[in-house]
Backbone as JSON, one array per atom type, in Angstrom:
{
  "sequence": "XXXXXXXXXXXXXXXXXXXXXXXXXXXXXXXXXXXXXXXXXXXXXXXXXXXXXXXXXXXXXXXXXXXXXXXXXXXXXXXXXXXXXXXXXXXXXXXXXXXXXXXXXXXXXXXXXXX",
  "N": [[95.36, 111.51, 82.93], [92.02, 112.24, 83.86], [89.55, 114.97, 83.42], [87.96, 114.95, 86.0], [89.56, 113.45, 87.54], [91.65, 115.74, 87.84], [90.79, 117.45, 88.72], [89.4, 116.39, 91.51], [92.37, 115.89, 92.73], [93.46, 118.17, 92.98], [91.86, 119.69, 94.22], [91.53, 118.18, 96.81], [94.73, 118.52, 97.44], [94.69, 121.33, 97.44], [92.62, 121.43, 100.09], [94.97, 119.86, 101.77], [96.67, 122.14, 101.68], [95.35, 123.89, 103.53], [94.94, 122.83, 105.8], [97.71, 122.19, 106.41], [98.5, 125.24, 106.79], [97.11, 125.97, 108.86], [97.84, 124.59, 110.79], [100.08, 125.32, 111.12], [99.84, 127.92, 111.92], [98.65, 128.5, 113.92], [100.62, 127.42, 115.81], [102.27, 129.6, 115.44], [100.34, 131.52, 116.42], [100.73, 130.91, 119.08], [103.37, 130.31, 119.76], [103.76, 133.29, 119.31], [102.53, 134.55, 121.78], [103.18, 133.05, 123.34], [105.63, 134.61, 124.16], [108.08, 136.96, 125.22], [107.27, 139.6, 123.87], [104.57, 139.21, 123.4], [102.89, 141.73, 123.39], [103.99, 143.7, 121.23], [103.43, 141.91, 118.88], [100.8, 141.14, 118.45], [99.13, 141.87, 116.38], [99.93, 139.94, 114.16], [98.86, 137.83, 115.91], [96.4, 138.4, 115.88], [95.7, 137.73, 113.38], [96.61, 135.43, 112.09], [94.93, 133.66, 113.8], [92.92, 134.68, 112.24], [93.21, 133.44, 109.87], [93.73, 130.8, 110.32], [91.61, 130.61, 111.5], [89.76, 130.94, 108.54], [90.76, 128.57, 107.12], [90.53, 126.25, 108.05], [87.66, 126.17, 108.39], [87.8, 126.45, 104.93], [88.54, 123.97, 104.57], [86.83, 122.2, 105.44], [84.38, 122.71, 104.35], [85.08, 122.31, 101.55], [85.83, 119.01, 101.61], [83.12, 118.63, 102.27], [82.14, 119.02, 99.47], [81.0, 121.27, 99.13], [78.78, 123.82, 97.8], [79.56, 126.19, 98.15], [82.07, 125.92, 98.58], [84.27, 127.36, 96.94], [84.05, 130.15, 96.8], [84.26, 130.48, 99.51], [87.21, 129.55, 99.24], [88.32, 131.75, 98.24], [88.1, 134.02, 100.58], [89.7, 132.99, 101.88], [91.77, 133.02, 100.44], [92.61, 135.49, 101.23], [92.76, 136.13, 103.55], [94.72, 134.43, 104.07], [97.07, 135.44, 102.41], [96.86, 138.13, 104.06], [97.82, 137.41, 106.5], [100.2, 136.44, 106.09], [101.67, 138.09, 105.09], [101.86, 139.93, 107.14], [103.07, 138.31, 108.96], [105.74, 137.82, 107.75], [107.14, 139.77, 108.05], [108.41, 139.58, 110.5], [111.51, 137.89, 112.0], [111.52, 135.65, 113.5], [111.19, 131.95, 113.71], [109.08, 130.44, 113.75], [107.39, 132.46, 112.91], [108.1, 133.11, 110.2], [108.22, 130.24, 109.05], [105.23, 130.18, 109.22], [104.62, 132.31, 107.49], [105.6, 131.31, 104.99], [103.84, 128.7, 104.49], [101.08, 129.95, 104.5], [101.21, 131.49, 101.81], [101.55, 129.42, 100.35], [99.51, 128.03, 100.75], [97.05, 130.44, 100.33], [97.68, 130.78, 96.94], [96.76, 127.68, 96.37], [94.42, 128.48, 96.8], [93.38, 130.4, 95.63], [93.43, 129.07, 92.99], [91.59, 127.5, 93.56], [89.5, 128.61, 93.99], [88.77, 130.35, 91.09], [88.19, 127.6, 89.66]],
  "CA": [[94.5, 111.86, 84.03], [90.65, 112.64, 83.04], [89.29, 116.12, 84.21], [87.56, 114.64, 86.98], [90.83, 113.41, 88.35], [92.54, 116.36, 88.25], [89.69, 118.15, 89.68], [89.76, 115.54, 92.55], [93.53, 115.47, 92.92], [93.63, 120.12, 92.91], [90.49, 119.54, 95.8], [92.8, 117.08, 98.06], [96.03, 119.64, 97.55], [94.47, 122.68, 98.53], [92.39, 120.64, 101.57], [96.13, 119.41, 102.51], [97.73, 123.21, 102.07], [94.65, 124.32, 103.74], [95.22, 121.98, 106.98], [99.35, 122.9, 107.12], [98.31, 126.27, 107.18], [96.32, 126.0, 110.17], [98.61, 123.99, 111.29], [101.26, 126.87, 110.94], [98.97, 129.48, 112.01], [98.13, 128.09, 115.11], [101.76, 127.07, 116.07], [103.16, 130.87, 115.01], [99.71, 132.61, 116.95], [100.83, 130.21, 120.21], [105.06, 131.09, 120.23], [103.71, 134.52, 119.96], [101.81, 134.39, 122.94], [104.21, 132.51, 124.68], [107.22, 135.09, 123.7], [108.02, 138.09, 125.85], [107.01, 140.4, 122.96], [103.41, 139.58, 123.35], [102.33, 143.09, 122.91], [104.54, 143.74, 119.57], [102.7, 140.59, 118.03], [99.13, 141.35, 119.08], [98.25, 141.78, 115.22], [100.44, 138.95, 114.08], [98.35, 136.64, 116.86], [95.08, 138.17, 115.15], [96.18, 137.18, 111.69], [96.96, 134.04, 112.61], [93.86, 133.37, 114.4], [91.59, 134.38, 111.36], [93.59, 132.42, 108.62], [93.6, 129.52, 110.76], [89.32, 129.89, 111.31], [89.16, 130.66, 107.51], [91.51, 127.57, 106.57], [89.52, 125.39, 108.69], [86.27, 125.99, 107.46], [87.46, 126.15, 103.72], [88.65, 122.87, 103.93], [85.66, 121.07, 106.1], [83.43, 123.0, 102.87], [85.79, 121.06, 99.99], [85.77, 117.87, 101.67], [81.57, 118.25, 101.8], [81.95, 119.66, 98.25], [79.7, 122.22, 99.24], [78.49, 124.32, 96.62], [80.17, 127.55, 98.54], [83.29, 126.12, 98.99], [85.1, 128.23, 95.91], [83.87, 131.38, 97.64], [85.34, 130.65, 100.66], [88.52, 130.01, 99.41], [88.63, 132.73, 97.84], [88.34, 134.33, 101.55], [90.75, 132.24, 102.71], [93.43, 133.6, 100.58], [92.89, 136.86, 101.23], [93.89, 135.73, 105.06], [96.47, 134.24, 104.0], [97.63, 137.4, 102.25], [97.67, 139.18, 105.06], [98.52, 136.73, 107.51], [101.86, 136.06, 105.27], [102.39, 139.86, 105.03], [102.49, 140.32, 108.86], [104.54, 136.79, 109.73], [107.08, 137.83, 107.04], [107.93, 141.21, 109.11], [109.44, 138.89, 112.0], [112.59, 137.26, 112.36], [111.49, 134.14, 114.2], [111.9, 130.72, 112.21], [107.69, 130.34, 113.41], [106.44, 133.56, 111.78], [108.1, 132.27, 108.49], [107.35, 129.32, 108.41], [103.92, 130.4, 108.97], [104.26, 133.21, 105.89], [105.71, 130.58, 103.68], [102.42, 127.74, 104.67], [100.25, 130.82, 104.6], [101.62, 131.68, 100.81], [101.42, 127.88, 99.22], [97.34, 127.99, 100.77], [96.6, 131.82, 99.46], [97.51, 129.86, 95.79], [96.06, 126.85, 96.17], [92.97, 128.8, 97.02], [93.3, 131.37, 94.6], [93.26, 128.07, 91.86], [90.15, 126.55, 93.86], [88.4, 129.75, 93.64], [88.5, 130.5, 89.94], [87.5, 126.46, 89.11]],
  "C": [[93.26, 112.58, 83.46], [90.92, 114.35, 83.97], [88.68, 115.81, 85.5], [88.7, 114.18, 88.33], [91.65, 114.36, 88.72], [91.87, 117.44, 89.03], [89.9, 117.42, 91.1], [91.62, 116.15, 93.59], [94.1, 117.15, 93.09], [92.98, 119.99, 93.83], [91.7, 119.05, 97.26], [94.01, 118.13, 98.26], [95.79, 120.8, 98.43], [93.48, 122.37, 99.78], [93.73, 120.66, 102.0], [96.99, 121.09, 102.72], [96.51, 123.84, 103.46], [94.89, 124.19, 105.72], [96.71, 122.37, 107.79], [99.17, 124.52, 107.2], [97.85, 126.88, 108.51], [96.88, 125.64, 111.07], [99.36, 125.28, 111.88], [100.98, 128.0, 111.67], [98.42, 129.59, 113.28], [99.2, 127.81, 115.96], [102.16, 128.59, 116.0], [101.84, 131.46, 116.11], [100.33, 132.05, 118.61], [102.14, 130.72, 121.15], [104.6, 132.52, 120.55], [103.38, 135.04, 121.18], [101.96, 134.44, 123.75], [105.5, 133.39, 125.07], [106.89, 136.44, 124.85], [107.41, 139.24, 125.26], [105.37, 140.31, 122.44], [102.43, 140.34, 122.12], [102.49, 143.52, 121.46], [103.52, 142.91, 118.82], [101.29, 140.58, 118.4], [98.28, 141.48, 117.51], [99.04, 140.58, 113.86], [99.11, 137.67, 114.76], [96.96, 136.79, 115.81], [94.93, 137.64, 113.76], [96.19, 135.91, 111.47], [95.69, 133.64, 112.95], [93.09, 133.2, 113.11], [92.1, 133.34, 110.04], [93.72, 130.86, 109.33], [91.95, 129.1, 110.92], [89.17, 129.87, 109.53], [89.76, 129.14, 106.69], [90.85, 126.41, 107.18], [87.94, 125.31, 108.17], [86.47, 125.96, 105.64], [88.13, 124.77, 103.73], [87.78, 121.78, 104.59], [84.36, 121.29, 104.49], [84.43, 121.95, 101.3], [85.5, 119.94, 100.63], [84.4, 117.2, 101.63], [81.13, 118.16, 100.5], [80.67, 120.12, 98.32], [79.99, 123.62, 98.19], [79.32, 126.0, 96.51], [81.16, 127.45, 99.11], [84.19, 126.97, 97.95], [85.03, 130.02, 96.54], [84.33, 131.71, 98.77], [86.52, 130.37, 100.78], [88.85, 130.99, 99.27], [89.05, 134.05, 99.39], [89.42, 133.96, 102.38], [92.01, 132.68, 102.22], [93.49, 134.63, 100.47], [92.87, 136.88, 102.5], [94.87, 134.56, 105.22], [97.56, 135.0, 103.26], [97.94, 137.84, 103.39], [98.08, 138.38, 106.14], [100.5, 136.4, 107.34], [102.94, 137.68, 105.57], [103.03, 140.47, 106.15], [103.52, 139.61, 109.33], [105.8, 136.97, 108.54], [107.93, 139.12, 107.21], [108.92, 140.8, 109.81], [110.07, 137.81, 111.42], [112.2, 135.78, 112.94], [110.84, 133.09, 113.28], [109.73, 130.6, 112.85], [106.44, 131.43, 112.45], [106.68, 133.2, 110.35], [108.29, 131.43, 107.97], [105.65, 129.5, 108.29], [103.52, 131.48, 107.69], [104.48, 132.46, 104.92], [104.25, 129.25, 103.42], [101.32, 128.4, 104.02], [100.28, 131.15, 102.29], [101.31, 130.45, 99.88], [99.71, 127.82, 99.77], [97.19, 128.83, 99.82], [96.49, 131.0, 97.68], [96.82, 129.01, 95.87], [94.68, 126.89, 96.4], [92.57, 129.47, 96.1], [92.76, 129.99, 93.52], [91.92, 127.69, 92.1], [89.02, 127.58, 93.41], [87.93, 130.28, 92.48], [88.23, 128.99, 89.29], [86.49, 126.7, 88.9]]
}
């Protein structure tokens, strides 16, 4: 595999963790929402919220290969840091799956960000 390929083929990965994250993050801010416990989860929901806007915009910036997409992963996994940190407090099978989604982005951003 040349360097260009694996450049390519590291781009596409963290786009795809980037997407199940959002995925995740948007699904876990929604149950909370929906759950009697609301209130408890009110900084859970916000966590959620911003790692799902920054996971969204860093992967519309890779797929432009815009010149300031490495910078915004770099943002991106420092809300998925803390988005992981909060959804791995709670018990319910959507908060961790959303800390473990949240955890495989944070890396695959961390990697994009030092390319």
């Amino acid at each position: 595999m040349t360097a260009t390929q694996t450049q390519s083929s590291n781009l596409d990965s963290c786009i795809q963790a980037c997407l199940d994250c959002l995925k995740d993050c948007e699904n876990c801010a929604t149950a909370c929402l929906n759950s009697d416990m609301v209130q408890m989860m009110s900084e859970c929901i916000k966590l959620c919220r911003d790692c799902s806007d920054t996971c969204a915009l860093s992967a519309r910036l890779m797929v432009r290969q815009s010149g300031i997409h490495a910078q915004m992963c770099a943002v991106c996994a420092e809300a998925c840091d803390r988005c992981a940190a909060e959804c791995s407090k709670h018990d319910s099978d959507h908060c961790q799956r959303c800390a473990e989604s949240c955890r495989r982005c944070a890396e695959s951003c961390r990697q994009m960000a030092a390319a």
